[in-house]
KEVOMAR-377263 format. One record per residue: residue number from 1; residue in one letter; chain; x, y, z of N, C-alpha, C in turn. Coordinates in nm, 4 decimals. Layout:
BEGIN
<tigu nr="NUM" rest="A" kette="A" n_xx="X" n_yy="Y" n_zz="Z" ca_xx="X" ca_yy="Y" ca_zz="Z" c_xx="X" c_yy="Y" c_zz="Z"/>
...
//
This chain:
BEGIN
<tigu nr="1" rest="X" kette="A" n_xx="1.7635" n_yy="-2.0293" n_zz="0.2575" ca_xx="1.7889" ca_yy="-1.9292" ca_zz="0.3595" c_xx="1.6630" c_yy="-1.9156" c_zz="0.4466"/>
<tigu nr="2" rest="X" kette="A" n_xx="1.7108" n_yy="-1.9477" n_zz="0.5519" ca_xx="1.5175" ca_yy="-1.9396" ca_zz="0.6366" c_xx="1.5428" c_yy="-1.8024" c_zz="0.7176"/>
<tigu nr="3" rest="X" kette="A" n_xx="1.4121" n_yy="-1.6985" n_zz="0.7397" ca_xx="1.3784" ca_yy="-1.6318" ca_zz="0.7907" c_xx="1.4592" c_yy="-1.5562" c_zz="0.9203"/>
<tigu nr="4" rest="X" kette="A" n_xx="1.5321" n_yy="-1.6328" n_zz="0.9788" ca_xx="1.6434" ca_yy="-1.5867" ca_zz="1.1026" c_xx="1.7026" c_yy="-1.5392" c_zz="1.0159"/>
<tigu nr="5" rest="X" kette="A" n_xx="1.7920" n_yy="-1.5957" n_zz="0.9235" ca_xx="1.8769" ca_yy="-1.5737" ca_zz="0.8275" c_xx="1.8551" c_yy="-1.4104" c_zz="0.7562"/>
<tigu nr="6" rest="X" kette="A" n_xx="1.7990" n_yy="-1.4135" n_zz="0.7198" ca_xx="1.7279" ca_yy="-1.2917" ca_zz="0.6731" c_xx="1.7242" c_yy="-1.1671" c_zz="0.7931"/>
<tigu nr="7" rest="X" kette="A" n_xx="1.6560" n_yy="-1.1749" n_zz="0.8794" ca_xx="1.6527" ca_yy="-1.0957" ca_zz="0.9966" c_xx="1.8268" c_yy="-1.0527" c_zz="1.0825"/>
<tigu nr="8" rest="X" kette="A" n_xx="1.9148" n_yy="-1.1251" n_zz="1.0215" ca_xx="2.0334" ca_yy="-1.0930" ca_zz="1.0785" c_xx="2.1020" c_yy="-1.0284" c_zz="0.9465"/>
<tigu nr="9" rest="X" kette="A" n_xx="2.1044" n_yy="-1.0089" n_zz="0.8631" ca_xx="2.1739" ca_yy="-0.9570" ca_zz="0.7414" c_xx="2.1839" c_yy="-0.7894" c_zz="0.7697"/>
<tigu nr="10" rest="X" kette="A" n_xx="2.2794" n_yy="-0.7932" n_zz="0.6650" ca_xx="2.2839" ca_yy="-0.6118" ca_zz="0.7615" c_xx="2.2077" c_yy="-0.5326" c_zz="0.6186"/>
<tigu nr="11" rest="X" kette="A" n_xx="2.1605" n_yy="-0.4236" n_zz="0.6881" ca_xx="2.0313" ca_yy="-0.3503" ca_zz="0.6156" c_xx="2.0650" c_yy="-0.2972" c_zz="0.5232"/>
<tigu nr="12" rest="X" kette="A" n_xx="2.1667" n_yy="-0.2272" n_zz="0.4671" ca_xx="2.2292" ca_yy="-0.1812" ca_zz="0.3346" c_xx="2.2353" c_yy="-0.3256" c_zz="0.2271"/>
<tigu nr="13" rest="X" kette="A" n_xx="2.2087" n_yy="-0.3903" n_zz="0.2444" ca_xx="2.1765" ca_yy="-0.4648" ca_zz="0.1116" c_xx="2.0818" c_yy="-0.4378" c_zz="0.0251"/>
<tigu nr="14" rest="X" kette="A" n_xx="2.1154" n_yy="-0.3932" n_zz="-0.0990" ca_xx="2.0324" ca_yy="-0.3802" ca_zz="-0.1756" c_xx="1.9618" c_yy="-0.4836" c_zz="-0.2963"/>
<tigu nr="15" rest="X" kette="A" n_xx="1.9769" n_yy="-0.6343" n_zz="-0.2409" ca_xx="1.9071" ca_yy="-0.7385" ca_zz="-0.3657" c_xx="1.8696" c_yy="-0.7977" c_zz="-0.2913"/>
<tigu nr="16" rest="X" kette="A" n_xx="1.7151" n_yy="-0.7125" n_zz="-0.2728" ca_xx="1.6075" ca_yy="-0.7963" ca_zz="-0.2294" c_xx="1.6086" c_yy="-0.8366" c_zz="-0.0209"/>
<tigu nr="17" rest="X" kette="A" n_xx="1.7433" n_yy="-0.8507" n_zz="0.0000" ca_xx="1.7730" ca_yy="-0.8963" ca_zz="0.1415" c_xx="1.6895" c_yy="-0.7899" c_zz="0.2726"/>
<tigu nr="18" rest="X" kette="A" n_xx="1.6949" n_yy="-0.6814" n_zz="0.2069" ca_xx="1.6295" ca_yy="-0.5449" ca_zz="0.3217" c_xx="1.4491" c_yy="-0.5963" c_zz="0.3077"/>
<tigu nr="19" rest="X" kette="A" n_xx="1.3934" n_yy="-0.5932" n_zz="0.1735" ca_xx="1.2778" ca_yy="-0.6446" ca_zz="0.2068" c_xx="1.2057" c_yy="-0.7820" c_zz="0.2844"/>
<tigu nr="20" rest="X" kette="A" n_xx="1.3023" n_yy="-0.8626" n_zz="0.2486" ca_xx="1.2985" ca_yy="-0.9906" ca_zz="0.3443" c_xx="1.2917" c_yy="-0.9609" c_zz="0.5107"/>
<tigu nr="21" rest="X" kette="A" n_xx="1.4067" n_yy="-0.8930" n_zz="0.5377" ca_xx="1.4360" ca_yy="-0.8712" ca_zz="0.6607" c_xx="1.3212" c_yy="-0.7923" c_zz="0.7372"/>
<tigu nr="22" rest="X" kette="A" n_xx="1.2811" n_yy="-0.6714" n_zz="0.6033" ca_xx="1.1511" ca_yy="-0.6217" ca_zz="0.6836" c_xx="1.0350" c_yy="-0.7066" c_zz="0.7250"/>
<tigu nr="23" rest="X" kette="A" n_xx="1.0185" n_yy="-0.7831" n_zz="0.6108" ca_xx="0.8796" ca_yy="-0.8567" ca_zz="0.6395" c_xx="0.9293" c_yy="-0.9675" c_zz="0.7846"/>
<tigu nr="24" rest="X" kette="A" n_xx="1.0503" n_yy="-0.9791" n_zz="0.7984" ca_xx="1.0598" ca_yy="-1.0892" ca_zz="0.8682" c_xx="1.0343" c_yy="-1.0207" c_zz="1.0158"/>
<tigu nr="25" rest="X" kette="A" n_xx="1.0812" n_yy="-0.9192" n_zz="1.0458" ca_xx="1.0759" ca_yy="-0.8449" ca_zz="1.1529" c_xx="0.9205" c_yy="-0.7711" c_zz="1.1480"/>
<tigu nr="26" rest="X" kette="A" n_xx="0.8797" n_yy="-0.7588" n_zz="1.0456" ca_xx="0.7234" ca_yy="-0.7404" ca_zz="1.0624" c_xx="0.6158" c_yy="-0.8544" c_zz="1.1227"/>
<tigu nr="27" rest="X" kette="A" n_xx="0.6743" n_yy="-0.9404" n_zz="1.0379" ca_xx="0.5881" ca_yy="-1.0847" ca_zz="1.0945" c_xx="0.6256" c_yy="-1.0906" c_zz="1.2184"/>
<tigu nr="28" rest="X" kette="A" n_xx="0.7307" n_yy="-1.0553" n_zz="1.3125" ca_xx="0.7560" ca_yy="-1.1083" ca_zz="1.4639" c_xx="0.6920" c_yy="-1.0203" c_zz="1.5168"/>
<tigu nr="29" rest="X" kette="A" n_xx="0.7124" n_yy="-0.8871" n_zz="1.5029" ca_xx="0.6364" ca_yy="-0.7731" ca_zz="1.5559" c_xx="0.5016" c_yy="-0.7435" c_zz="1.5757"/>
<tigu nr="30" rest="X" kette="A" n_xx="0.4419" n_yy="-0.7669" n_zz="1.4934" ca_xx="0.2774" ca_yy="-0.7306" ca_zz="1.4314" c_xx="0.2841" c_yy="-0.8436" c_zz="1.3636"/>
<tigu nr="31" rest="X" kette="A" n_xx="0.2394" n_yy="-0.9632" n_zz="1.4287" ca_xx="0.1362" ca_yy="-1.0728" ca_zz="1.3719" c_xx="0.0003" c_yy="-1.0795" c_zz="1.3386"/>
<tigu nr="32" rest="X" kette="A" n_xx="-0.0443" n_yy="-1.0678" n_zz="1.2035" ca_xx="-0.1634" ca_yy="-1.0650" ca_zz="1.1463" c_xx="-0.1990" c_yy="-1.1840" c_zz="1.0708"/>
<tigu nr="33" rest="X" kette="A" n_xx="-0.3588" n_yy="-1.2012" n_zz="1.0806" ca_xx="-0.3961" ca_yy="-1.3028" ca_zz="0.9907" c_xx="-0.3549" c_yy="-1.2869" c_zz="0.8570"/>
<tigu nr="34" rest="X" kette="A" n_xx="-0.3825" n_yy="-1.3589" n_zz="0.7282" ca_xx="-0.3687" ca_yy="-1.3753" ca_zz="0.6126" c_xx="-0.5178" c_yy="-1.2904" c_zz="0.5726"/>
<tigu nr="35" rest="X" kette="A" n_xx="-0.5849" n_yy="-1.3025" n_zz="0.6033" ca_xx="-0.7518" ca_yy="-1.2587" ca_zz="0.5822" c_xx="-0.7385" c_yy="-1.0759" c_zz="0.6027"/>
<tigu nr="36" rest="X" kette="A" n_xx="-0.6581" n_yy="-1.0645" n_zz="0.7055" ca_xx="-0.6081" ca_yy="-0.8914" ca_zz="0.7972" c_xx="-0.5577" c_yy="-0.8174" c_zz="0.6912"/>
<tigu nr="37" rest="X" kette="A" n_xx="-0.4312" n_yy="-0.9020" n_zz="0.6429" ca_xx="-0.2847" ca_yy="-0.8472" ca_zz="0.5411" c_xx="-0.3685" c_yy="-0.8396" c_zz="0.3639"/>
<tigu nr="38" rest="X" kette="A" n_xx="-0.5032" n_yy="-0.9308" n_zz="0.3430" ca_xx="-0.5721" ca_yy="-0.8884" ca_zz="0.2455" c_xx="-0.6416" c_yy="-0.7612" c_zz="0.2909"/>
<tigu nr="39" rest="X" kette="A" n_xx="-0.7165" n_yy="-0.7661" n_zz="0.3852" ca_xx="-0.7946" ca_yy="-0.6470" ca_zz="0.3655" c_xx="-0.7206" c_yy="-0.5191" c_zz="0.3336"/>
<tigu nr="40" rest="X" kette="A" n_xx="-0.6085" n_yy="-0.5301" n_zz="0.4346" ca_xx="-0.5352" ca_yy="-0.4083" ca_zz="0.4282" c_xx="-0.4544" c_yy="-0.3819" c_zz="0.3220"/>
<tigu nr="41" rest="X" kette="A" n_xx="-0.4347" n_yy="-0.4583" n_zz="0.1859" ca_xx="-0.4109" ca_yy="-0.4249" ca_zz="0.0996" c_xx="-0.4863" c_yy="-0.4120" c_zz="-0.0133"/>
<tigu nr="42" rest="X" kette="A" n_xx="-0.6474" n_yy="-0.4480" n_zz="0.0136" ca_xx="-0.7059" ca_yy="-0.3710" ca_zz="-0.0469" c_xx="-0.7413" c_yy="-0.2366" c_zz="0.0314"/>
<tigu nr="43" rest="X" kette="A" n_xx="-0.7340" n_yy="-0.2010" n_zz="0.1152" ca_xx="-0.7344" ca_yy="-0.0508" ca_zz="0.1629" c_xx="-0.6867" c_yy="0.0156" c_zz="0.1165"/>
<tigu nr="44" rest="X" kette="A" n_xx="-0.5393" n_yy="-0.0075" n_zz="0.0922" ca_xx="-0.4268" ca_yy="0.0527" ca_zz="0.0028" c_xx="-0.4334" c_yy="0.0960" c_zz="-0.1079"/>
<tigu nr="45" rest="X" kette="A" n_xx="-0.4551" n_yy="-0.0045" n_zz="-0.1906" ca_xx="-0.5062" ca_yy="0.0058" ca_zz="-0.3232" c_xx="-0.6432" c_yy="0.1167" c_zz="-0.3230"/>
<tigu nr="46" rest="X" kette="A" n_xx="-0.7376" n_yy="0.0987" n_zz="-0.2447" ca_xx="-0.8557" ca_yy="0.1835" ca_zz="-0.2572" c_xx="-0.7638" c_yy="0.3386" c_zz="-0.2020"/>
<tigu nr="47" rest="X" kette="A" n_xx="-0.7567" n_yy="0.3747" n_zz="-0.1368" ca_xx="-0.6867" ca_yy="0.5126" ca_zz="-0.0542" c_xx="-0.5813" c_yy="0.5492" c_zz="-0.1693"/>
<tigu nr="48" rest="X" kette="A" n_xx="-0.5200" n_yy="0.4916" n_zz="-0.2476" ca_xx="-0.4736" ca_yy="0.4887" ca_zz="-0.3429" c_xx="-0.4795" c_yy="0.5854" c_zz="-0.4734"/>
<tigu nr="49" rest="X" kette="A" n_xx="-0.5788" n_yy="0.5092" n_zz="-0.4937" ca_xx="-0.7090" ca_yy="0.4916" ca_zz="-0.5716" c_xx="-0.7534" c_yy="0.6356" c_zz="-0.5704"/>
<tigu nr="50" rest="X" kette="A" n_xx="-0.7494" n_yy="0.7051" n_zz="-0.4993" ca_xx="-0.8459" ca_yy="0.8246" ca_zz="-0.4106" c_xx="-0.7401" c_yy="0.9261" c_zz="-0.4489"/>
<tigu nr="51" rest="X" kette="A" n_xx="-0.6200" n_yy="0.8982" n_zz="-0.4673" ca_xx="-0.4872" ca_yy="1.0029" ca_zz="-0.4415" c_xx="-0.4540" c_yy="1.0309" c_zz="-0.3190"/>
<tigu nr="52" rest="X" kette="A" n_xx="-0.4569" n_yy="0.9127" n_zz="-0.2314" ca_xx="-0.4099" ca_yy="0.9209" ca_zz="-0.1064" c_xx="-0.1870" c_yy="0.9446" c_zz="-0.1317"/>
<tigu nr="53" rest="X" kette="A" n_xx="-0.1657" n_yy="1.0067" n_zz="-0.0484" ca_xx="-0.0123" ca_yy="0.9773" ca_zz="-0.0208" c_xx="0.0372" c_yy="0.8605" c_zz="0.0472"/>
<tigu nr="54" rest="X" kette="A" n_xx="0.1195" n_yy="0.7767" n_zz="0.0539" ca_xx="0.1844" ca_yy="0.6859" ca_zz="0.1702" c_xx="0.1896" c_yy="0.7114" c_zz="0.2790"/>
<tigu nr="55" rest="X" kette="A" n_xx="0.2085" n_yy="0.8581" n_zz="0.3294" ca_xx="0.2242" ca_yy="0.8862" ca_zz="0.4443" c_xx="0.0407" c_yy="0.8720" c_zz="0.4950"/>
<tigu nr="56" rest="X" kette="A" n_xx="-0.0430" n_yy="0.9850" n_zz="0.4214" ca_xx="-0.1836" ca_yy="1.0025" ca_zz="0.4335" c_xx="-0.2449" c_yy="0.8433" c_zz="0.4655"/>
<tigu nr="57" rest="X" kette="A" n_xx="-0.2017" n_yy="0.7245" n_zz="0.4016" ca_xx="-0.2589" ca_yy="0.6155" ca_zz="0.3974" c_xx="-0.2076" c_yy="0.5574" c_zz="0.4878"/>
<tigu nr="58" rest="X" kette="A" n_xx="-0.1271" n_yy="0.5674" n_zz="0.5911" ca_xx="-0.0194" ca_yy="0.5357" ca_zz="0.7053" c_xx="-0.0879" c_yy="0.5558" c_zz="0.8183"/>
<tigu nr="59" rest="X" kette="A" n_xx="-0.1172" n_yy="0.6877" n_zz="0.7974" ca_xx="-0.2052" ca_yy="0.7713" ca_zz="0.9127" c_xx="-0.3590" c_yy="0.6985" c_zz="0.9102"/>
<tigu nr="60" rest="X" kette="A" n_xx="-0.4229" n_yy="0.6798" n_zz="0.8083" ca_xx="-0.5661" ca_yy="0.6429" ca_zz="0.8005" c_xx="-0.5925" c_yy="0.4655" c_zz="0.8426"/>
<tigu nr="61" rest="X" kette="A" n_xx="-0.4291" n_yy="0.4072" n_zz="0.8466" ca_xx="-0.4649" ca_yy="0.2655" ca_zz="0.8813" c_xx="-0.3730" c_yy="0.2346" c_zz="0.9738"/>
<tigu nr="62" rest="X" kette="A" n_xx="-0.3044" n_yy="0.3363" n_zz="1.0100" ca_xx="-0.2310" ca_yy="0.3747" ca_zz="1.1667" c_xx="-0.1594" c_yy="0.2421" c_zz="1.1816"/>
<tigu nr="63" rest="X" kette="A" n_xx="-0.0558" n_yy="0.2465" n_zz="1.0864" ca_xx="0.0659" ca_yy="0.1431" ca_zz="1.0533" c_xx="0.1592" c_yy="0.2377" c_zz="0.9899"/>
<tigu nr="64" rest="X" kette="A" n_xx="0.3086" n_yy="0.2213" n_zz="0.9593" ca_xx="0.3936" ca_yy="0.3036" ca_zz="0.9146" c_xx="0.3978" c_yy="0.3270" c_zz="0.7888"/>
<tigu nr="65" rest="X" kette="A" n_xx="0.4883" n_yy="0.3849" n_zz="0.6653" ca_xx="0.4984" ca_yy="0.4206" ca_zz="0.6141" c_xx="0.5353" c_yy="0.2958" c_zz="0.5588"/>
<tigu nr="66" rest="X" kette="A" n_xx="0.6172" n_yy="0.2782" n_zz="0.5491" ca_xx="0.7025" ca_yy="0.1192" ca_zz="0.5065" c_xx="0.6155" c_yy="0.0100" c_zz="0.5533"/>
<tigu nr="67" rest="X" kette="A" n_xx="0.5192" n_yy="0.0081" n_zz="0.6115" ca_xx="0.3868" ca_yy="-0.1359" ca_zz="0.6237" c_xx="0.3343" c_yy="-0.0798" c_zz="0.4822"/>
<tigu nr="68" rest="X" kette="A" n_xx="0.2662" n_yy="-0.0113" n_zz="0.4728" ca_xx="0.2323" ca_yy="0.0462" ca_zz="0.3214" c_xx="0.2770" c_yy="-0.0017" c_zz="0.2392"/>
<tigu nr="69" rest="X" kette="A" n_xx="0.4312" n_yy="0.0482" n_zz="0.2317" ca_xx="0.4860" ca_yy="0.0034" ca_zz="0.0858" c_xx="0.4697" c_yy="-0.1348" c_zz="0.1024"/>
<tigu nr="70" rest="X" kette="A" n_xx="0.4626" n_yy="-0.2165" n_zz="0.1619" ca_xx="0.4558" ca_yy="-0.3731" ca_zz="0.1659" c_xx="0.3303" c_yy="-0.3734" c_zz="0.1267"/>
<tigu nr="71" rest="X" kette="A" n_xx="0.2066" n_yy="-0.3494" n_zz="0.1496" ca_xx="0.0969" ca_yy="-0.3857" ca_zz="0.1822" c_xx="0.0744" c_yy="-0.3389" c_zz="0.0211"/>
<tigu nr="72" rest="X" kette="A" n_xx="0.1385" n_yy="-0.2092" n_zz="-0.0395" ca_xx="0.0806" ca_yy="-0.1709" ca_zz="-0.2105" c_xx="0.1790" c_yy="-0.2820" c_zz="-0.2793"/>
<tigu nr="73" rest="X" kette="A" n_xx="0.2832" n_yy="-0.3378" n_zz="-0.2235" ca_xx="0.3665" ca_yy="-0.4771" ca_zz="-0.2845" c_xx="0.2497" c_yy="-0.6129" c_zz="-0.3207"/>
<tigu nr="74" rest="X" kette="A" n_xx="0.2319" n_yy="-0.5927" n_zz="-0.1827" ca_xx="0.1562" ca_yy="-0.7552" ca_zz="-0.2380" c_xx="0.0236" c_yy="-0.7480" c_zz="-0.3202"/>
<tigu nr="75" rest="X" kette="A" n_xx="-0.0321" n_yy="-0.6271" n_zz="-0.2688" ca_xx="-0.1859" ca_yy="-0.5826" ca_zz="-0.3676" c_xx="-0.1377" c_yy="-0.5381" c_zz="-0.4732"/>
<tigu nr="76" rest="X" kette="A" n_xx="-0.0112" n_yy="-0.5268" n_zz="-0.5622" ca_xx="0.0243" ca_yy="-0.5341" ca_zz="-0.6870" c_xx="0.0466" c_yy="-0.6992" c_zz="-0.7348"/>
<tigu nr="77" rest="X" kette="A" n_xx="0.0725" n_yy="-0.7693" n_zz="-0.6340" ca_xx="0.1367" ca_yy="-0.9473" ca_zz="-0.6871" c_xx="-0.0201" c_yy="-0.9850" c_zz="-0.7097"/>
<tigu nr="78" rest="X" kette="A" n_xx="-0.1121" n_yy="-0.9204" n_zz="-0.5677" ca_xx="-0.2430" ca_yy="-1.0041" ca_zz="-0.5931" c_xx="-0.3425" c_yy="-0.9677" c_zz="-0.7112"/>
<tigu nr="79" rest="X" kette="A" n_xx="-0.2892" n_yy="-0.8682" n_zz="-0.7027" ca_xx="-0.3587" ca_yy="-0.8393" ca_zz="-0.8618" c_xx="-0.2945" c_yy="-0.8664" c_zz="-0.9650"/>
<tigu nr="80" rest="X" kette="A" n_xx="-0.2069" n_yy="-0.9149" n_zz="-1.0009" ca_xx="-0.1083" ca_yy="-0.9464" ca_zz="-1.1220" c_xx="-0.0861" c_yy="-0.8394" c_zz="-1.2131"/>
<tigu nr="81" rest="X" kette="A" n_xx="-0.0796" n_yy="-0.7420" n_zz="-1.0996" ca_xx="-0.0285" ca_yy="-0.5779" ca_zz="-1.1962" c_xx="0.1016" c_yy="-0.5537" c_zz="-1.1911"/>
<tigu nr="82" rest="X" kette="A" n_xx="0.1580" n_yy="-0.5077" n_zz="-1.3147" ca_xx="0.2762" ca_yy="-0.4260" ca_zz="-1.3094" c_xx="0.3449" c_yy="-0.3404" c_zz="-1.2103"/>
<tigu nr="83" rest="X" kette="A" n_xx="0.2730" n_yy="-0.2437" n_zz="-1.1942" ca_xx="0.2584" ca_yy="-0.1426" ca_zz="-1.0735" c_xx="0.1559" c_yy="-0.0590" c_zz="-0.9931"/>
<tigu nr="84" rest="X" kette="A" n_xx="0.1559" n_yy="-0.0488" n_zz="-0.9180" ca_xx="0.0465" ca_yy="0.0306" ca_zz="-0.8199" c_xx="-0.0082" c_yy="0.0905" c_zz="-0.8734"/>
<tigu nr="85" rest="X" kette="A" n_xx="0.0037" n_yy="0.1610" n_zz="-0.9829" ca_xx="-0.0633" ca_yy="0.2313" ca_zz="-1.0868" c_xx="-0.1655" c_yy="0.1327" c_zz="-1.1524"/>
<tigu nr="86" rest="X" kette="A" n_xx="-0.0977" n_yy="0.0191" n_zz="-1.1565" ca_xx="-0.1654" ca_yy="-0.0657" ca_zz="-1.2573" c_xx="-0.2448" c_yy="-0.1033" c_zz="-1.1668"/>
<tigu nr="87" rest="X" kette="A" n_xx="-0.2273" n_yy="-0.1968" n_zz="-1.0614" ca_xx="-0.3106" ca_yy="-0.2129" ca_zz="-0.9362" c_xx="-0.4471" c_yy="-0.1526" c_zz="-0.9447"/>
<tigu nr="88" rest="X" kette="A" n_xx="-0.4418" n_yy="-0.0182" n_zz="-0.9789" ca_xx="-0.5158" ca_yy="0.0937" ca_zz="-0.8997" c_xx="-0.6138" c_yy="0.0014" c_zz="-1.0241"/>
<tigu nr="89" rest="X" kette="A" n_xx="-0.5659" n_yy="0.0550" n_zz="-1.1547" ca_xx="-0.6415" ca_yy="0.0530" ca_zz="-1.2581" c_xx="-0.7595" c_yy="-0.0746" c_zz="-1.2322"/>
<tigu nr="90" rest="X" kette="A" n_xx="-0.6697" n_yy="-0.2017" n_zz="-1.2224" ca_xx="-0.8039" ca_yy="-0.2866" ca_zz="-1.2544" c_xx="-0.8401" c_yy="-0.3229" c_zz="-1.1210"/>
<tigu nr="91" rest="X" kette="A" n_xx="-0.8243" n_yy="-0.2617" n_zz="-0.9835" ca_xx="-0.9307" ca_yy="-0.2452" ca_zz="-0.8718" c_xx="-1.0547" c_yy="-0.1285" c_zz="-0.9461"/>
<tigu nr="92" rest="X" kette="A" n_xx="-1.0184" n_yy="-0.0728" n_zz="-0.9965" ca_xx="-1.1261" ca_yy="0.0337" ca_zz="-1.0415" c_xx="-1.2351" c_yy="-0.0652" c_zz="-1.1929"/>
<tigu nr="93" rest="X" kette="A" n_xx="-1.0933" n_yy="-0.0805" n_zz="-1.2737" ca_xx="-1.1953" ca_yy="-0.1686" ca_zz="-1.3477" c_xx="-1.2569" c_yy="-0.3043" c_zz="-1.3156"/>
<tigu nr="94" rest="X" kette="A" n_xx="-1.2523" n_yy="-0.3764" n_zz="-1.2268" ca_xx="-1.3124" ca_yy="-0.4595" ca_zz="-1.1194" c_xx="-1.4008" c_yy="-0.4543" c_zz="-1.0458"/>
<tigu nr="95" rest="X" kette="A" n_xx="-1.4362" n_yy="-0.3171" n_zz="-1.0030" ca_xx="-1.5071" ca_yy="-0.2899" ca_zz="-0.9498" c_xx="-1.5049" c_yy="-0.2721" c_zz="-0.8003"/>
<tigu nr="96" rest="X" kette="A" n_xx="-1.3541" n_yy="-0.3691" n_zz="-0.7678" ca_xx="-1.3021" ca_yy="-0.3227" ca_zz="-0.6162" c_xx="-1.3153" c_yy="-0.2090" c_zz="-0.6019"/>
<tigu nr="97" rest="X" kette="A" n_xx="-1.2975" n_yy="-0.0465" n_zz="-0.6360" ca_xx="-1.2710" ca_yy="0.0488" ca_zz="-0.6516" c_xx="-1.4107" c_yy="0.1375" c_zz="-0.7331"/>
<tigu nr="98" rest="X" kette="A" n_xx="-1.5168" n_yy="0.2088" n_zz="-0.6544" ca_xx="-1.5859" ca_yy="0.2714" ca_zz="-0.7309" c_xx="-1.5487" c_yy="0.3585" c_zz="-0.7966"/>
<tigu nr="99" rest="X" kette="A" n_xx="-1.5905" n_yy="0.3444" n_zz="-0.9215" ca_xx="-1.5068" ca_yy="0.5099" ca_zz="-1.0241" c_xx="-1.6123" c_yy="0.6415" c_zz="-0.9668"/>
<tigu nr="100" rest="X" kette="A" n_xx="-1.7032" n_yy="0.6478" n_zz="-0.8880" ca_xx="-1.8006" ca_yy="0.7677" ca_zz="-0.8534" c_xx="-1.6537" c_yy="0.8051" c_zz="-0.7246"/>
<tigu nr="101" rest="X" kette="A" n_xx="-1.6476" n_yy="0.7025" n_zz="-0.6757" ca_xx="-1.5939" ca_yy="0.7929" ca_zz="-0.5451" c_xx="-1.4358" c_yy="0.7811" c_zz="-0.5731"/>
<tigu nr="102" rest="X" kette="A" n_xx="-1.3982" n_yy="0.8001" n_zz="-0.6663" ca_xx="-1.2288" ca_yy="0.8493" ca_zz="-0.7300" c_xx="-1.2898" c_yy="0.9710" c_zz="-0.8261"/>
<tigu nr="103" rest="X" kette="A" n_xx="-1.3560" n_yy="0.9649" n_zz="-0.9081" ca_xx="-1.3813" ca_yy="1.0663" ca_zz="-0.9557" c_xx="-1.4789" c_yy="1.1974" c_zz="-0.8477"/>
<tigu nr="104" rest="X" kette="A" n_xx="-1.5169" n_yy="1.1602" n_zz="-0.7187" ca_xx="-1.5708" ca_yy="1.2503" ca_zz="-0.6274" c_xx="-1.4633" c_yy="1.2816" c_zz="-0.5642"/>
<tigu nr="105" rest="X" kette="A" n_xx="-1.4100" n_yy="1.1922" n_zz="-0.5279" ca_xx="-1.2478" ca_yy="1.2643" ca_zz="-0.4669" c_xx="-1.1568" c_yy="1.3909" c_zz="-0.5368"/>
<tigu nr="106" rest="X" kette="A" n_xx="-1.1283" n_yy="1.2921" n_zz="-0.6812" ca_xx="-1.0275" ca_yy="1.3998" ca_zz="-0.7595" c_xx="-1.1278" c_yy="1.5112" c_zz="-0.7688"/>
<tigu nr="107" rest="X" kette="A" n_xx="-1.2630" n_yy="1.5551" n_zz="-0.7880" ca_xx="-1.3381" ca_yy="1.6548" ca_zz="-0.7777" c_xx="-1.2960" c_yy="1.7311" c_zz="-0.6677"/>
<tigu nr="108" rest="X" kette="A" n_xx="-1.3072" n_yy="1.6909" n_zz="-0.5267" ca_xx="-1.3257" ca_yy="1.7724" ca_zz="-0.3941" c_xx="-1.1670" c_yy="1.7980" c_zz="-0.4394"/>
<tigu nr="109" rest="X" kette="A" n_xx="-1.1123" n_yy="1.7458" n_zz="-0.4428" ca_xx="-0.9277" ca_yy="1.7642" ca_zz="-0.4240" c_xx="-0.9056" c_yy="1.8817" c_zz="-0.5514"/>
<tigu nr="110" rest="X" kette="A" n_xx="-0.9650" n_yy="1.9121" n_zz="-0.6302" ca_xx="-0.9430" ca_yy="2.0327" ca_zz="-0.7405" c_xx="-1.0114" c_yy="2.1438" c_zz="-0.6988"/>
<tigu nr="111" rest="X" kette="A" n_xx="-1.1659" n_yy="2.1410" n_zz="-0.5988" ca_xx="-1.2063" ca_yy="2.2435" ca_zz="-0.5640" c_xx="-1.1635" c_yy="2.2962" c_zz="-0.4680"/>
<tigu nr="112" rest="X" kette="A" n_xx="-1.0718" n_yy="2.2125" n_zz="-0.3526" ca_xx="-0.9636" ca_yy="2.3030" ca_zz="-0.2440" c_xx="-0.8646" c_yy="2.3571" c_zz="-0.2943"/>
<tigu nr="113" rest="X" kette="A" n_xx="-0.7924" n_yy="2.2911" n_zz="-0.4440" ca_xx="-0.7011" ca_yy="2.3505" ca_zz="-0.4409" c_xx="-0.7103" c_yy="2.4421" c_zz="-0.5271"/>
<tigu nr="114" rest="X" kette="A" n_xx="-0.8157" n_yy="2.4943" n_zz="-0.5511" ca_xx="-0.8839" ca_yy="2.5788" ca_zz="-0.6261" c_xx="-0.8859" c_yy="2.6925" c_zz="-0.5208"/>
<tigu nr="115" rest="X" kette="A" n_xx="-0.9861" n_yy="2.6933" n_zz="-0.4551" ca_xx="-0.9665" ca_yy="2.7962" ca_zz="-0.3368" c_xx="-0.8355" c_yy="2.8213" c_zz="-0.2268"/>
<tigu nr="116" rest="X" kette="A" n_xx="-0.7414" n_yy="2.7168" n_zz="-0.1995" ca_xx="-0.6107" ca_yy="2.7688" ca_zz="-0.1886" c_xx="-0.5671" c_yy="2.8474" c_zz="-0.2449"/>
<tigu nr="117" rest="X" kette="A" n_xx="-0.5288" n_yy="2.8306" n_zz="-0.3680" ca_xx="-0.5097" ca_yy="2.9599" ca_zz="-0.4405" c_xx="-0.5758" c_yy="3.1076" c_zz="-0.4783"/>
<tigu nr="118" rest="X" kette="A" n_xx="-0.7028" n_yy="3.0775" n_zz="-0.4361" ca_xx="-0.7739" ca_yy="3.2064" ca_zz="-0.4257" c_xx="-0.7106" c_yy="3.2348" c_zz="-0.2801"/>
//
């Protein structure tokens, strides 16, 4: 099935065909290097990492919501993690991911919502 193929399928498919179609219509739309689509999924993974939201991490690399979920897709394949969770884990134990500035984050993020509630 080549790539046209994919891009004409109708979007309620649910095996696998909707993600194809996205990436395929992503690739025509927003053409990026291979070198681009790494960085930005280690961004992901790091913002992540941080307790960023999808949306929050959307906004900070000013691509959509659904580029995201692609972008935490493949930085789960490239890391040979289970899930984004897992991802996160061995960017952190790797060292991709400093544990000072996830553990400075989840810090600042408990002392606002600390004073919210005050």
């Amino acid at each position: 099935m080549t790539m046209n193929q994919c891009a004409n399928e109708p979007i309620h498919r649910a095996d696998g065909k909707l993600m194809r179609q996205f990436v395929a219509d992503w690739q025509r739309y927003a053409p990026i290097s291979e070198q681009e689509k790494r960085r930005r999924c280690v961004e992901v993974v790091k913002l992540c990492a941080l307790g960023k939201s999808r949306k929050e991490i959307a906004r900070a690399l000013g691509v959509s919501v659904s580029s995201v979920y692609v972008y935490s897709t493949q930085a789960t394949h490239l890391l040979g993690a289970q899930s984004l969770e897992h991802a996160v884990a061995i960017a952190v134990a790797s060292g991709l991911v400093s544990k000072e500035a996830v553990l400075n984050e989840t810090s600042k993020d408990a002392k606002s919502k600390s004073k919210d509630k005050a």
